[in-house]
N, C-alpha and C positions, 0 to 999 in steps of 0.2 A: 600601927603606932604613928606612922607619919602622919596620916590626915589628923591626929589629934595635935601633933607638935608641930604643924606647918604654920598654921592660922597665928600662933603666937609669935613663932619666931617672926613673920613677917612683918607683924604688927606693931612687933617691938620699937618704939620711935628710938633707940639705946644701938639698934644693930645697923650700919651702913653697909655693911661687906660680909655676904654670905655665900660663899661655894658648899652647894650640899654634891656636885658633879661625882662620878664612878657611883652613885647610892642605884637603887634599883627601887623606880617608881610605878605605879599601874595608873592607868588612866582618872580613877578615882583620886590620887593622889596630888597629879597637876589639875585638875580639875577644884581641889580645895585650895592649890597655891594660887590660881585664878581667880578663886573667889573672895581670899586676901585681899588679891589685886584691887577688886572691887571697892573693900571696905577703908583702903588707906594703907599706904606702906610708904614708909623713908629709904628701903634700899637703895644702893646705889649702885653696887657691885651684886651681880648673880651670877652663880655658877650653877649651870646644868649639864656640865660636859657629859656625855652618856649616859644618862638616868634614867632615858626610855628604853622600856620593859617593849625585849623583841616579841612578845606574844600574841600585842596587840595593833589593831590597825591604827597608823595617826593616835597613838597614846597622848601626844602632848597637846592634842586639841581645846582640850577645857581649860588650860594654862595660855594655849596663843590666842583664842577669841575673847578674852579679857585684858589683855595687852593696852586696847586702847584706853581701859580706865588707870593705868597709871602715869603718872609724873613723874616720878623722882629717880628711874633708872639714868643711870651713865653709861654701866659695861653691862653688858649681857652676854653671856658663853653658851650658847647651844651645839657646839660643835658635837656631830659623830651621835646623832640621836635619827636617823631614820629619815630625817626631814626631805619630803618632794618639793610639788609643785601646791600640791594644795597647801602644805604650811608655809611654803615661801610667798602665797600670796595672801595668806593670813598675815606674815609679818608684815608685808608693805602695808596691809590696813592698821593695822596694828600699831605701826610707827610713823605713819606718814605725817602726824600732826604730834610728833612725841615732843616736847621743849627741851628734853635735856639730854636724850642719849644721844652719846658718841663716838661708842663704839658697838660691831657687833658682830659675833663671833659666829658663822657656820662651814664652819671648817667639816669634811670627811663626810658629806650629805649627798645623797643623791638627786639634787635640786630638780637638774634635766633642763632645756633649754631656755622651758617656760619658766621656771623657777629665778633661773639668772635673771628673766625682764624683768618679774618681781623683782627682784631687788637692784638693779639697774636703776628702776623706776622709783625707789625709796630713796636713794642715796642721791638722785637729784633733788628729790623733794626741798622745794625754800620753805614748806610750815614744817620742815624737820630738819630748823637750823643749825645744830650743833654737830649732828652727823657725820664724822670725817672718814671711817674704816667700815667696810666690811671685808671680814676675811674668811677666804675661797679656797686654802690651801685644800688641794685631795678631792676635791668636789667632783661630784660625777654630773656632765651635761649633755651627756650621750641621747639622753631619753627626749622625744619633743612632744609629749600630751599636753596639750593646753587646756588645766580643766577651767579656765575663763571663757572657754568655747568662742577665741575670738572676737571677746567684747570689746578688745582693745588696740583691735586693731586700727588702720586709718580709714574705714568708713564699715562699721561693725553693724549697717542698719538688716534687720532680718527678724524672722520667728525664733524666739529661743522659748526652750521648757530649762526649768530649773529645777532639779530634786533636791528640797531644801534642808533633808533629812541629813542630809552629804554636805562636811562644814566645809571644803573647798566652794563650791558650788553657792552657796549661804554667803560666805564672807565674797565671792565674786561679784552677788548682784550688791553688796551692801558699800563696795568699791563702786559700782555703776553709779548708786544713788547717792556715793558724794562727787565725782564726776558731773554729772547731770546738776545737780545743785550748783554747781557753779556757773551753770549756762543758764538758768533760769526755771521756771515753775517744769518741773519733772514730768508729768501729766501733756506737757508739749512733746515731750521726745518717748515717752511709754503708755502703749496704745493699749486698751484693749489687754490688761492685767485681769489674771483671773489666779485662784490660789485653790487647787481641787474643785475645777469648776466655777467658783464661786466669786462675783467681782473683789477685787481687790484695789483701794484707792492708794495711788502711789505716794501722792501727796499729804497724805494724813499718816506718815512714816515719821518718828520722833524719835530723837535720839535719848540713849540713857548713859549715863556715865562715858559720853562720845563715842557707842554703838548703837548703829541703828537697829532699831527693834523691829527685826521682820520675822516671819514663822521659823522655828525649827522641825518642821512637819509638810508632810503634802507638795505637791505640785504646784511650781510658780509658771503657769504661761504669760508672756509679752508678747509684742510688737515692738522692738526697738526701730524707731526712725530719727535719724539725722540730717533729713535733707533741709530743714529749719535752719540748724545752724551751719550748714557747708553753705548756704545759698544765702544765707544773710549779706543783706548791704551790699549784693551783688544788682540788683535791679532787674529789668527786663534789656537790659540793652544789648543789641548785633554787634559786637564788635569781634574783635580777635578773642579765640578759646584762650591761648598758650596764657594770656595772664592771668586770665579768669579762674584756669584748672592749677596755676598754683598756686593762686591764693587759697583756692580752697584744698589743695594739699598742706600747706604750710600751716591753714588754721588747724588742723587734729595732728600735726606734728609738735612733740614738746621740743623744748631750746634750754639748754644750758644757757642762761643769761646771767644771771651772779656769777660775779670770781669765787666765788666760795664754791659753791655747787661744782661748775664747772674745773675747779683745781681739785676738788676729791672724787669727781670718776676720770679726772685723766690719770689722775695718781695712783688710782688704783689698775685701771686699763695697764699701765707702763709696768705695773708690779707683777703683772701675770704673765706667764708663759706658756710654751705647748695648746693644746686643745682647750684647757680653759680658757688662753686668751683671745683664740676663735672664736669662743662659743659667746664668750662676753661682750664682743667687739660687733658679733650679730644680733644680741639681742639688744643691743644700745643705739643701732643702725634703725633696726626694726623700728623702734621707735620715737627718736630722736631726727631732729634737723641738725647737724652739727655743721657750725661755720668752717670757710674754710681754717682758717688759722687752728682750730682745735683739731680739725683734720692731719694738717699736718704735723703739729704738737704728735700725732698717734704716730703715724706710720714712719716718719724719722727718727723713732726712738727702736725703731724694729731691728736696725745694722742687715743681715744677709737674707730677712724675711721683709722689710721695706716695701720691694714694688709689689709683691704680693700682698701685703696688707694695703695697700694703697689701692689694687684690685676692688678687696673687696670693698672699699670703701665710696667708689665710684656714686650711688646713689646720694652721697651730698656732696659731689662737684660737677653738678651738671649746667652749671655757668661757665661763657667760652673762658673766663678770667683762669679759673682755678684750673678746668682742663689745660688749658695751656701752660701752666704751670705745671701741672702733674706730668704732661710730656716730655719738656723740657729736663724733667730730674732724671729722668730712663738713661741706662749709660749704656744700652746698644741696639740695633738692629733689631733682635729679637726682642728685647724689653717694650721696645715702641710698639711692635707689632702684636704680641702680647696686651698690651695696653690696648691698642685701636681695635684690637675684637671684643674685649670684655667693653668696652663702651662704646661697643656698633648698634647695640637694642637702642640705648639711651640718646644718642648723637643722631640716629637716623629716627627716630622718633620726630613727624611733624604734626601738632594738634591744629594744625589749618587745614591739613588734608588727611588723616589719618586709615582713608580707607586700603583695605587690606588684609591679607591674609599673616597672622601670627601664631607662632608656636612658640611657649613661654615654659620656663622649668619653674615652677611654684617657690623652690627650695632654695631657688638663685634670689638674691636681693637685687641687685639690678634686673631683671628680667618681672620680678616681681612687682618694684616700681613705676615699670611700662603700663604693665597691664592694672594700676591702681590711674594714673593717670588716664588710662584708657576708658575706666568705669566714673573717674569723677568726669570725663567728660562727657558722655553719654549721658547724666545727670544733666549738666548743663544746657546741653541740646536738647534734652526731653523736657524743659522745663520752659523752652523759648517755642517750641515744637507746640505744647498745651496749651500755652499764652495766646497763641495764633490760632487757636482753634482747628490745627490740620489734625489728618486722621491718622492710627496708627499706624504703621505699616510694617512694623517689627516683625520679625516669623514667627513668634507665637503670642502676638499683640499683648505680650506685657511690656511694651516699652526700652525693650532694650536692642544695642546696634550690633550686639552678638551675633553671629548667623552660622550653623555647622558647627555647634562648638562638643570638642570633645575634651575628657579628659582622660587620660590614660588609655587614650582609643573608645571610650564608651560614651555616647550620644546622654550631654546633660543640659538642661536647663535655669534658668531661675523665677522663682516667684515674681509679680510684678514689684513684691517691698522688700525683695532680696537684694542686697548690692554685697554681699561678702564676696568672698576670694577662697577657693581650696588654701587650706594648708599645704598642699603636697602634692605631687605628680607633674604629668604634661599637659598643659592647657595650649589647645590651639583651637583658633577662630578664625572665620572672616569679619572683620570690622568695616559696616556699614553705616557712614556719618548721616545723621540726621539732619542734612541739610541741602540746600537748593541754591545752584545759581544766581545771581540776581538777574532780575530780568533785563537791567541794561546792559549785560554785560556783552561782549563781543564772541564769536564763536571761534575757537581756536582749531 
């Protein structure tokens, strides 16, 4: 009965405000509210609170991969419907470019880590201006599967497969390829596309109803590379690494720059508490530059969990300005000391002489940011390194300053067009700089 009275009511230009929420849907059923979506709808108010039917996997899939064709939402209620990681990062594609929603409800979901970035990452959005709420009440973020395997992270270049069959997976590359559009012709940054074999041209990828139209079927192999645009308008010149490797951190770092953007994820950040407001405040870390002044906006709203959120926040004050400020706020002995070990990786970090041995916790964001700066460097050396026509000398002559590197104890390597990072474990190296004395220099 539903999929026959869905199509109408949605269509109806007569109805603004419809909660069908506590009904009991099958996947066929959001699958025809979707396909409403497609043909036009005036709603403005939806209610779907619990509609999805526990039987089935991702039920509301064929209702959120059509998302991007409408306009006219304001409130949406998905709360307490099953929702992961894969529909949360359907919603960011979903609404990144919405004009008029303002709020949006996933309250009681088991989002999981990855799912918070998704939507971290939506509620910055400036082409989804009106955006001011999402709400997290109950939300489970215990879980960390990233079914974006990574792609978004701060330097994601590597071999992925894609099974396009899987709509997590489907709407991740279809996030890639409006990412990638914004830097320029696609086919620069994705190599060597193949779809069951068969080539696949990235750039003859067209959008419909503002979804791009990729396969629902088969196997997506790529080569994603980003060393184009880390390395742009950097040149070939010797000079100093340290501001070379942050420019090219900062360029795949997003920024809250509008006061609008930036006053609705503080305002939401300051609304949470317990493990949600961890879990939130990591994955907004993860991928964000935040100034200092928003920084502190966070963690002096904290009262007796303050220096601990200021802790974890260390990866956007790593200018002597704002460390000195962060020390100075410590009211004792042990707070400082406290402090000067979590920002001993970051502080003793020197990209002029970087060689050494390192043991890194994946899991930690400072320690994690070490070893990110440690690979865009390597990037940059190997790039001035090939310019100069020297030979490789890396220990398994794919170009990296990696040497002995383990994780979790077990002996790993990378591709030469690998530059990811584990998700998770203990990564320890020796860090061998790709580079030479000068020759007039003096012998010390």
């Amino acid at each position: 009965l539903s999929t026959k009275v869905l199509p109408n009511l949605v269509r109806n230009s007569r109805i603004l405000k419809m909660d069908l929420g506590y009904n009991h849907f099958d996947p066929e059923a959001f699958s025809v509210l979707g396909n409403s979506l497609l043909k036009g709808s005036q709603v403005e108010y939806l209610g779907l609170a619990k509609t999805a039917s526990c039987m089935a996997s991702l039920p509301m899939t064929g209702f959120l991969e059509q998302l991007p064709a409408d306009k006219s939402l304001k409130f949406l209620d998905l709360s307490d419907n099953m929702l992961d990681e894969s529909s949360a990062i359907m919603l960011e594609y979903g609404l990144q470019t919405h004009p008029s929603i303002e709020l949006l409800d996933v309250s009681t979901n088991p989002l999981g880590q990855a799912g918070l970035g998704s939507l971290a990452r939506l509620l910055s959005s400036e082409k989804c201006p009106r955006l001011a709420e999402i709400r997290l009440e109950d939300v489970q973020a215990s879980e960390n599967r990233d079914v974006a395997m990574g792609l978004f992270d701060l330097d994601p270049s590597g071999q992925y497969s894609f099974d396009m069959a899987q709509p997590g997976q489907r709407t991740a590359f279809r996030l890639l390829l409006s990412q990638l559009s914004d830097y320029g012709s696609r086919s620069q940054y994705i190599k060597s596309a193949t779809v069951s074999n068969a080539p696949y041209n990235v750039d003859g990828v067209r959008r419909r109803k503002n979804i791009w139209n990729v396969p629902s079927s088969g196997t997506l192999e790529l080569l994603l590379s980003l060393s184009d645009f880390l390395l742009k308008d950097e040149g070939d010149h010797d000079c100093l690494f340290s501001p070379v490797v942050e420019r090219m951190f900062r360029r795949r770092k997003r920024t809250l720059t509008s006061r609008r953007r930036a006053l609705a994820v503080l305002q939401k950040v300051s609304s949470l508490k317990g493990p949600i407001f961890d879990a939130f405040v990591m994955a907004l870390l993860h991928y964000f530059q935040l100034s200092t002044e928003q920084v502190m906006a966070i963690y002096m709203n904290q009262g007796d969990k303050a220096k601990e959120t200021l802790i974890r926040m260390l990866p956007s004050l790593m200018s002597p300005q704002p460390l000195m400020h962060a020390a100075r706020n410590t009211d004792s002995l042990k707070e400082l000391l406290d402090f000067e070990q979590a920002a001993d990786g970051h502080m003793s970090l020197n990209l002029e002489n970087p060689s050494g041995h390192y043991a890194l916790r994946m899991e930690s964001l400072p320690a994690r940011v070490v070893a990110q700066h440690l690979m865009l460097l390597n990037r940059w050396q190997l790039h001035l390194w090939r310019k100069a026509g020297l030979v490789d000398v890396s220990m398994d002559g794919k170009g990296k300053c990696l040497r002995n590197t383990l994780l979790d104890g077990r002996l790993v390597s990378w591709a030469e067009n690998d530059w990811r990072l584990p998700a998770s474990g203990q990564l320890s190296f020796d860090f061998v700089a790709l580079y030479r004395p000068p020759a007039d220099c003096s012998t010390v």
